[in-house]
Backbone and ligand atoms as CSV (ligand in chain L), in Angstrom:
chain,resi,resn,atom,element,x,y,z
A,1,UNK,N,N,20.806,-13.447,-36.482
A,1,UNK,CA,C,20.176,-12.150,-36.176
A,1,UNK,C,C,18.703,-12.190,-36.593
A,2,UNK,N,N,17.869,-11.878,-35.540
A,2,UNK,CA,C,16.329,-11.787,-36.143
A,2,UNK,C,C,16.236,-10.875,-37.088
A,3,UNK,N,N,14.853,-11.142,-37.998
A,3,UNK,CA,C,14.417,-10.225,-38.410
A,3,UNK,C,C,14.095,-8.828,-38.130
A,4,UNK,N,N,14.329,-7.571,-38.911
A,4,UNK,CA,C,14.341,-6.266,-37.953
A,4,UNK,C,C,13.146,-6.168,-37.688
A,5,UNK,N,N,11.878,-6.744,-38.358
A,5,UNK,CA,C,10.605,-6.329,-37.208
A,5,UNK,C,C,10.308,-7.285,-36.402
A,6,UNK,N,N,10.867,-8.583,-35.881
A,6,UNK,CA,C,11.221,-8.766,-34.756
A,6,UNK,C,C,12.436,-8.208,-33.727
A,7,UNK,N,N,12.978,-7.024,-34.198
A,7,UNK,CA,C,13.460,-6.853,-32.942
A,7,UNK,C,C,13.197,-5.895,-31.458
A,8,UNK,N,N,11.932,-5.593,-32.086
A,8,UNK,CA,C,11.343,-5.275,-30.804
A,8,UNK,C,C,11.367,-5.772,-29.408
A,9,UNK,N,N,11.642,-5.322,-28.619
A,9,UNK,CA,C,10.970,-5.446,-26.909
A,9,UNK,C,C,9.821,-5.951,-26.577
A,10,UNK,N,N,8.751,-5.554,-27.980
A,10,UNK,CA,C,7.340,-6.027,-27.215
A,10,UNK,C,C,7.429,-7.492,-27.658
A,11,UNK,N,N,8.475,-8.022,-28.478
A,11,UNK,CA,C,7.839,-9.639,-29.134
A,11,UNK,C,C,9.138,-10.763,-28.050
A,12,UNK,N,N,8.166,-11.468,-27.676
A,12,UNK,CA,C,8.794,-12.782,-26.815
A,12,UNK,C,C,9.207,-13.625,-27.815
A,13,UNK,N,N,10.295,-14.038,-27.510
A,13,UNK,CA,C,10.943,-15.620,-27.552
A,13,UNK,C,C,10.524,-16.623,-27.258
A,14,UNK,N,N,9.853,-17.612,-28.258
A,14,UNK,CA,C,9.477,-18.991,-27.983
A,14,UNK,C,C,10.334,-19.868,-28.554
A,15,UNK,N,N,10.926,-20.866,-28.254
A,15,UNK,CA,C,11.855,-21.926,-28.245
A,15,UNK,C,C,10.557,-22.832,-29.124
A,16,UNK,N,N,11.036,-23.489,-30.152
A,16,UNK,CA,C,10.164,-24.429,-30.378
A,16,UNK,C,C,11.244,-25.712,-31.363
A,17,UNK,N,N,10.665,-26.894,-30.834
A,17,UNK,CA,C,11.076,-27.567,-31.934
A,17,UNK,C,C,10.453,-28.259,-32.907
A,18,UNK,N,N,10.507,-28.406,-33.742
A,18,UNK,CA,C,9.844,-29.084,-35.351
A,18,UNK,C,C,9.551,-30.159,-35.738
A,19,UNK,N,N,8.535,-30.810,-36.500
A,19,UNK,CA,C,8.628,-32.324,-36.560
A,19,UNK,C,C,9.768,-32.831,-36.703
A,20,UNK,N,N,10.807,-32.057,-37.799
A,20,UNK,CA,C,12.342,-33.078,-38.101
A,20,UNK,C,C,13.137,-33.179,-37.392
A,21,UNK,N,N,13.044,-32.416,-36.009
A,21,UNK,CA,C,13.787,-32.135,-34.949
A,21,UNK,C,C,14.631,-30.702,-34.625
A,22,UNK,N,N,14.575,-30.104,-35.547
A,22,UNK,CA,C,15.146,-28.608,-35.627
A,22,UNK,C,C,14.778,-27.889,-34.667
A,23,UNK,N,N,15.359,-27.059,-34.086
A,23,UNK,CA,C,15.333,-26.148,-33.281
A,23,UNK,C,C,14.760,-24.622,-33.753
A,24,UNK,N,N,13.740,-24.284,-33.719
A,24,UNK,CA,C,13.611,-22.916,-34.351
A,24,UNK,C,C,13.165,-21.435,-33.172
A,25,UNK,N,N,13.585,-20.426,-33.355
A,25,UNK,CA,C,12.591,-19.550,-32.708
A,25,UNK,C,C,11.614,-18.761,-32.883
A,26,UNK,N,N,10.385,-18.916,-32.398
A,26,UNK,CA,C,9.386,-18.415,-32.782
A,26,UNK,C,C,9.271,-17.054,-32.120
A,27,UNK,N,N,8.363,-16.258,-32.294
A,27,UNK,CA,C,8.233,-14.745,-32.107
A,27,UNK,C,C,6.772,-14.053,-31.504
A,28,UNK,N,N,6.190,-14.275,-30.467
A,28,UNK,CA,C,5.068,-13.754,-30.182
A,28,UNK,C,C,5.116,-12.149,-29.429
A,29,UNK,N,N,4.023,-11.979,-29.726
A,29,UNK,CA,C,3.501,-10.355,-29.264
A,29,UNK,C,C,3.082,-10.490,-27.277
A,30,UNK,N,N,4.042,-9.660,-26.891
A,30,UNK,CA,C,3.340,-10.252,-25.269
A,30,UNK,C,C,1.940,-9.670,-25.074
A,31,UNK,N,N,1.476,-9.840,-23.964
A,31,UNK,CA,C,0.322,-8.562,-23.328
A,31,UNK,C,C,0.556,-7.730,-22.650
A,32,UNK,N,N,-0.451,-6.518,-23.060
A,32,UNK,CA,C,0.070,-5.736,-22.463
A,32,UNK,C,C,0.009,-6.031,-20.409
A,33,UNK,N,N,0.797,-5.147,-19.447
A,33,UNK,CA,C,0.100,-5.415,-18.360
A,33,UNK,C,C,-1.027,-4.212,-17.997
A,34,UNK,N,N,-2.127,-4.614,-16.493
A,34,UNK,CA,C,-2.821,-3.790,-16.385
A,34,UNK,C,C,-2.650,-2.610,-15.994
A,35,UNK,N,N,-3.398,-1.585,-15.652
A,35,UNK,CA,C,-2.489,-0.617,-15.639
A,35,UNK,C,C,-2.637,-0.158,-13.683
A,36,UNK,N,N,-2.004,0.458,-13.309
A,36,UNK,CA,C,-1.610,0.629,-11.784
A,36,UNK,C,C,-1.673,1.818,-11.955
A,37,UNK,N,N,-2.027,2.493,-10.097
A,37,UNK,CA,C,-2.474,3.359,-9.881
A,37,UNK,C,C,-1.245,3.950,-9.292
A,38,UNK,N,N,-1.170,5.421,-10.168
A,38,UNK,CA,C,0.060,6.319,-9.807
A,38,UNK,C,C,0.808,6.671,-8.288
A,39,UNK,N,N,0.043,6.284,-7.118
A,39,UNK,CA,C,0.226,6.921,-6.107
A,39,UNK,C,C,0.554,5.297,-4.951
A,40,UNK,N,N,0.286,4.306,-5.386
A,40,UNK,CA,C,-0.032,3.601,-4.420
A,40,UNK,C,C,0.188,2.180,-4.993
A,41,UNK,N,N,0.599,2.041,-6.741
A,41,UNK,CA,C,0.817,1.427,-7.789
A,41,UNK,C,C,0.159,-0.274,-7.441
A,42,UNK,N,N,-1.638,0.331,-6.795
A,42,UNK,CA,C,-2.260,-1.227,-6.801
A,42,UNK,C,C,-3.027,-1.163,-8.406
A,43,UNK,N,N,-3.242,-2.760,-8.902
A,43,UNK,CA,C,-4.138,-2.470,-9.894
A,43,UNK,C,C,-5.835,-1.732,-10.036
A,44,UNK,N,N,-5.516,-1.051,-10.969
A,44,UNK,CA,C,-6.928,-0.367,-11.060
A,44,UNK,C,C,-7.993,-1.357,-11.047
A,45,UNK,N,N,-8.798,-0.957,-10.728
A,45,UNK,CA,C,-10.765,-1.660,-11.059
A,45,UNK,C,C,-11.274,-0.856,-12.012
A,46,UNK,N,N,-12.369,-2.008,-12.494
A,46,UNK,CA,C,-13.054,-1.221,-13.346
A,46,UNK,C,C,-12.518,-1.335,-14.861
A,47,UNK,N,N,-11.212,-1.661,-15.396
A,47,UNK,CA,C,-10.204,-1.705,-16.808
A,47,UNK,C,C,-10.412,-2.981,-17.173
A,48,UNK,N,N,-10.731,-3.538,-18.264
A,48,UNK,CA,C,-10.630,-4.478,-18.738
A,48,UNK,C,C,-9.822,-4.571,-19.775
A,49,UNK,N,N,-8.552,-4.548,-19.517
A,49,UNK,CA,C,-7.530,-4.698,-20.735
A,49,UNK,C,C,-7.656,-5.700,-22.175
A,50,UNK,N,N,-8.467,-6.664,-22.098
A,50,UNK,CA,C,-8.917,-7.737,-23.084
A,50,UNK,C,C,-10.032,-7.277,-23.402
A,51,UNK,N,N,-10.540,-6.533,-22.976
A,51,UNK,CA,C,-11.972,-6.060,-23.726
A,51,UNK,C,C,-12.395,-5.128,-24.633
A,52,UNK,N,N,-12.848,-4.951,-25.729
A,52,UNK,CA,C,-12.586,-4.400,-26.675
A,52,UNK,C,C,-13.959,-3.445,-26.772
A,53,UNK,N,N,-14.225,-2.387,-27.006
A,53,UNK,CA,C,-15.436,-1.933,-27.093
A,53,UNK,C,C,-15.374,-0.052,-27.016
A,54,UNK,N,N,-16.262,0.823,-26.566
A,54,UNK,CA,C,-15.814,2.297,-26.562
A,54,UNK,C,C,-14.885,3.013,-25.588
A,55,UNK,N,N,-15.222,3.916,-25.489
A,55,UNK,CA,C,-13.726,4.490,-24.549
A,55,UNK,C,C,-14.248,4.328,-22.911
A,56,UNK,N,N,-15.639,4.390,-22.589
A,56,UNK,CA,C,-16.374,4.244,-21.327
A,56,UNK,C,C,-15.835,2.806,-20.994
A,57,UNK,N,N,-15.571,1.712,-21.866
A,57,UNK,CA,C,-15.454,0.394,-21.168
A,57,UNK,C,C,-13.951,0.431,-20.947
A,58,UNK,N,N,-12.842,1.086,-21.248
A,58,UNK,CA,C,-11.768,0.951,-20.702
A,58,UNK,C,C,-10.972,1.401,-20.274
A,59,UNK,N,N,-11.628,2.795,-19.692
A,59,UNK,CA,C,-11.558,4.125,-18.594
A,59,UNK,C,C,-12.456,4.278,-17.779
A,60,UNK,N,N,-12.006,4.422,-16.801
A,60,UNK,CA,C,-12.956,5.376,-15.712
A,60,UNK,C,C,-13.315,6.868,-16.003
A,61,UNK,N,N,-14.521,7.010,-16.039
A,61,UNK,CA,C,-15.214,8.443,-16.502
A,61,UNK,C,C,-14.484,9.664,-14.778
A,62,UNK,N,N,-14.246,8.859,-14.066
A,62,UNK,CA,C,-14.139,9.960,-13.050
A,62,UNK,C,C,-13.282,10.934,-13.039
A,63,UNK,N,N,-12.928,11.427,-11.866
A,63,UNK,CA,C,-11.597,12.598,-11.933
A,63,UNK,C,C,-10.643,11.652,-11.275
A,64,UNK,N,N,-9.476,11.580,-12.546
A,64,UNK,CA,C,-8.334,11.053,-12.360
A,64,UNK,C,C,-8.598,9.693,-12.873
A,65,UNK,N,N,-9.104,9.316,-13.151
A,65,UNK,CA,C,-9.934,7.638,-13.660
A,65,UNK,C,C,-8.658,7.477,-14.444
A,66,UNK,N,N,-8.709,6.140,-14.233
A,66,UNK,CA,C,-7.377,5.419,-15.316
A,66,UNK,C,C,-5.907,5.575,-14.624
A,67,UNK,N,N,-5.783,7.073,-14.139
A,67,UNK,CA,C,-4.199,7.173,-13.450
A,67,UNK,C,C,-3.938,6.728,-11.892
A,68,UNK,N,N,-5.201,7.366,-11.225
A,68,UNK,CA,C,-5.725,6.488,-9.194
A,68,UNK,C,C,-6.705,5.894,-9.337
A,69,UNK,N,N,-6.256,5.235,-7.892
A,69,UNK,CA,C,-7.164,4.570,-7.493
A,69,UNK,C,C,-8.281,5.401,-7.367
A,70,UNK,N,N,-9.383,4.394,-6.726
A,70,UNK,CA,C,-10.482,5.903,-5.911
A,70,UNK,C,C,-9.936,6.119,-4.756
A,71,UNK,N,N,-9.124,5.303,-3.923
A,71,UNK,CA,C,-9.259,5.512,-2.383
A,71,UNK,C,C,-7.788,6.780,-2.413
A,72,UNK,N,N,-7.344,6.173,-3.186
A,72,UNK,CA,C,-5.808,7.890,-3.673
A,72,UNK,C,C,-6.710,9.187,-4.081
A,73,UNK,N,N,-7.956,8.788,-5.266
A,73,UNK,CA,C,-8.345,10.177,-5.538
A,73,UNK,C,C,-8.844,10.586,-4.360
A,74,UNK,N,N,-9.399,10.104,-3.070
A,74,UNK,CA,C,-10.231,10.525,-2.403
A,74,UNK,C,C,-9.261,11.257,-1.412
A,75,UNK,N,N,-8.048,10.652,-1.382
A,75,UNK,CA,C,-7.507,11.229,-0.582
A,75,UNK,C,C,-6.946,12.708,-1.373
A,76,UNK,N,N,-6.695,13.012,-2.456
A,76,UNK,CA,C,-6.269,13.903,-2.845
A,76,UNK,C,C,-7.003,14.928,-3.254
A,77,UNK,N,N,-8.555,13.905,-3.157
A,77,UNK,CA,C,-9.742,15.398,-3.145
A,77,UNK,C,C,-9.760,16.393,-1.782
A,78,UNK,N,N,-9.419,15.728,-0.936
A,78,UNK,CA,C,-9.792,16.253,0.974
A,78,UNK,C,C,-8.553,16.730,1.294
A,79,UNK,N,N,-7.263,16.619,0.482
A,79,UNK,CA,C,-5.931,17.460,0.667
A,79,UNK,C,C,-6.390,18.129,-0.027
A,80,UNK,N,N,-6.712,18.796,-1.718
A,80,UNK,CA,C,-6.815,19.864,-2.061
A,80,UNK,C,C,-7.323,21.091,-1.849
A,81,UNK,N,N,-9.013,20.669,-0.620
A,81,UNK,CA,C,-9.888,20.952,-0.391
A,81,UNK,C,C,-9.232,21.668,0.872
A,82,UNK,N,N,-8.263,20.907,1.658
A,82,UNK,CA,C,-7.589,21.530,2.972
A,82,UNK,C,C,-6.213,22.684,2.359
A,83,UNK,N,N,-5.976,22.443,1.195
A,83,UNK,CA,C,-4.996,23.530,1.148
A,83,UNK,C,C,-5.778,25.029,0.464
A,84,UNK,N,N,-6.816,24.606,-0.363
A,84,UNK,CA,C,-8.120,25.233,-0.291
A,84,UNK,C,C,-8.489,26.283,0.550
A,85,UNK,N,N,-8.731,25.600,1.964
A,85,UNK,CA,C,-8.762,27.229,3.248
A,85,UNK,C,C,-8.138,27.164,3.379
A,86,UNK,N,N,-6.526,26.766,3.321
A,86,UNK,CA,C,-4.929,27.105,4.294
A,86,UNK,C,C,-5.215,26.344,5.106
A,87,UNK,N,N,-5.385,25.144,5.484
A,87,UNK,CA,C,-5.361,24.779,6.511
A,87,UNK,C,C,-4.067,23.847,6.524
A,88,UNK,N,N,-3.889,23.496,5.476
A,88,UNK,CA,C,-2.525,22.763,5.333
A,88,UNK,C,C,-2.024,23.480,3.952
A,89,UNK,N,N,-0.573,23.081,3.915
A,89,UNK,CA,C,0.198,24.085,2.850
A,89,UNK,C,C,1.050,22.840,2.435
A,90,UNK,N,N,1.231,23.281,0.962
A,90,UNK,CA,C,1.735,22.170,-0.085
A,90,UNK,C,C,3.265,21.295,0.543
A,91,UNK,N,N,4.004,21.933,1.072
A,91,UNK,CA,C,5.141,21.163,1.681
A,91,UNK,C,C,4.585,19.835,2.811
A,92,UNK,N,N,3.579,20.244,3.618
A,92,UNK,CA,C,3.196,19.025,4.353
A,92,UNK,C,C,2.873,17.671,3.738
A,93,UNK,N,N,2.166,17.873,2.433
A,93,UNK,CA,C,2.260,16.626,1.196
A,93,UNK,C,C,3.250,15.780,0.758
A,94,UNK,N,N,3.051,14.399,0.579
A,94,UNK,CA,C,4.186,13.930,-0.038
A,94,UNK,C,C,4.577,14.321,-1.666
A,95,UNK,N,N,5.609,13.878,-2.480
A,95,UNK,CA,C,5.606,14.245,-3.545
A,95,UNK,C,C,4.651,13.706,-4.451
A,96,UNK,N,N,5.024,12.538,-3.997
A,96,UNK,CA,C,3.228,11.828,-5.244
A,96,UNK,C,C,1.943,12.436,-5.451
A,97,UNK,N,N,1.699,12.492,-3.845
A,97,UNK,CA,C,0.393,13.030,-4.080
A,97,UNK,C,C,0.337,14.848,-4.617
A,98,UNK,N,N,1.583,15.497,-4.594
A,98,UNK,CA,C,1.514,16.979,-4.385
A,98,UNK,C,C,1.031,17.035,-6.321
A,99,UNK,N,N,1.612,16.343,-7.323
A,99,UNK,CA,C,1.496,16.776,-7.976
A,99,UNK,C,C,-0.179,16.804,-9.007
A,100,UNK,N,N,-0.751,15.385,-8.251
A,100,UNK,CA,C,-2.149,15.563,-8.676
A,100,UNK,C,C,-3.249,16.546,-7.790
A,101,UNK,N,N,-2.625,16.987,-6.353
A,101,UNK,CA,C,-3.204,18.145,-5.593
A,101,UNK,C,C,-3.156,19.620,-6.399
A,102,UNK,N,N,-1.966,19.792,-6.881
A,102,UNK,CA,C,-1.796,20.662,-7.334
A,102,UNK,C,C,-2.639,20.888,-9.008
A,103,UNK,N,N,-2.740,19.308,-9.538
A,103,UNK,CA,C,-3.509,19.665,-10.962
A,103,UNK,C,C,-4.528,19.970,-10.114
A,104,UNK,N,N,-5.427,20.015,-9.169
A,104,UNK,CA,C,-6.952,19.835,-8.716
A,104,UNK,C,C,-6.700,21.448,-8.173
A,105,UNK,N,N,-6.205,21.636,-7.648
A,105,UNK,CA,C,-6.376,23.290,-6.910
A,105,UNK,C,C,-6.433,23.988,-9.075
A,106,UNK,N,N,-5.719,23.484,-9.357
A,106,UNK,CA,C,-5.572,24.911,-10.590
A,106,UNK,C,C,-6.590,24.841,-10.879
A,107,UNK,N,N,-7.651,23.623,-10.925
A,107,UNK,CA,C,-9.064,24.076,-12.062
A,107,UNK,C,C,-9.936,25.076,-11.112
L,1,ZN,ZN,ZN,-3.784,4.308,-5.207
């Protein structure tokens, strides 16, 4: 039985063997993955997950930055904007997109 703070999910299994020939298992920390865009789940631009520095270098300052893409926010700026005059009404939306339309109409 491992150790209890190896028994985490986040630590991988490495197989290793030893100069005397022993078999041991070693314990590494994985990485994290990058992060994907809520609507369309391609990887974001712009994130540098290995890069270490203020909150501007590993977020997008925009609206919705970090959770869409741009080409999802853009689309969910020009749906909000159409349910905006009535020209389209929230059921014509899919569900993905309805629920970040709907954060954008409340502000
Ligand atoms: Zn997207």
């Amino acid at each position: 039985m491992p150790e209890p703070r190896f028994r985490s999910s986040s630590f991988k299994k490495v197989n290793r063997i030893t100069i005397k020939g022993r078999n041991v298992i070693h314990y590494k920390r994985g990485r994290n993955s990058a992060p994907h865009c809520a609507i369309c789940s391609t990887e974001l631009n712009g994130i540098n997950i290995s890069e270490k520095g203020g909150k501007s270098r590993r977020s997008n300052s925009r609206l919705f930055g970090g959770v869409l893409c741009s080409s999802c926010t853009a689309n969910v700026i020009t749906l909000g904007s159409r349910i905006e005059n009535g020209d389209m009404k929230l059921d014509d939306i899919s569900i993905k997109q309805r629920k970040f339309v709907m954060q954008l109409v409340a502000h």
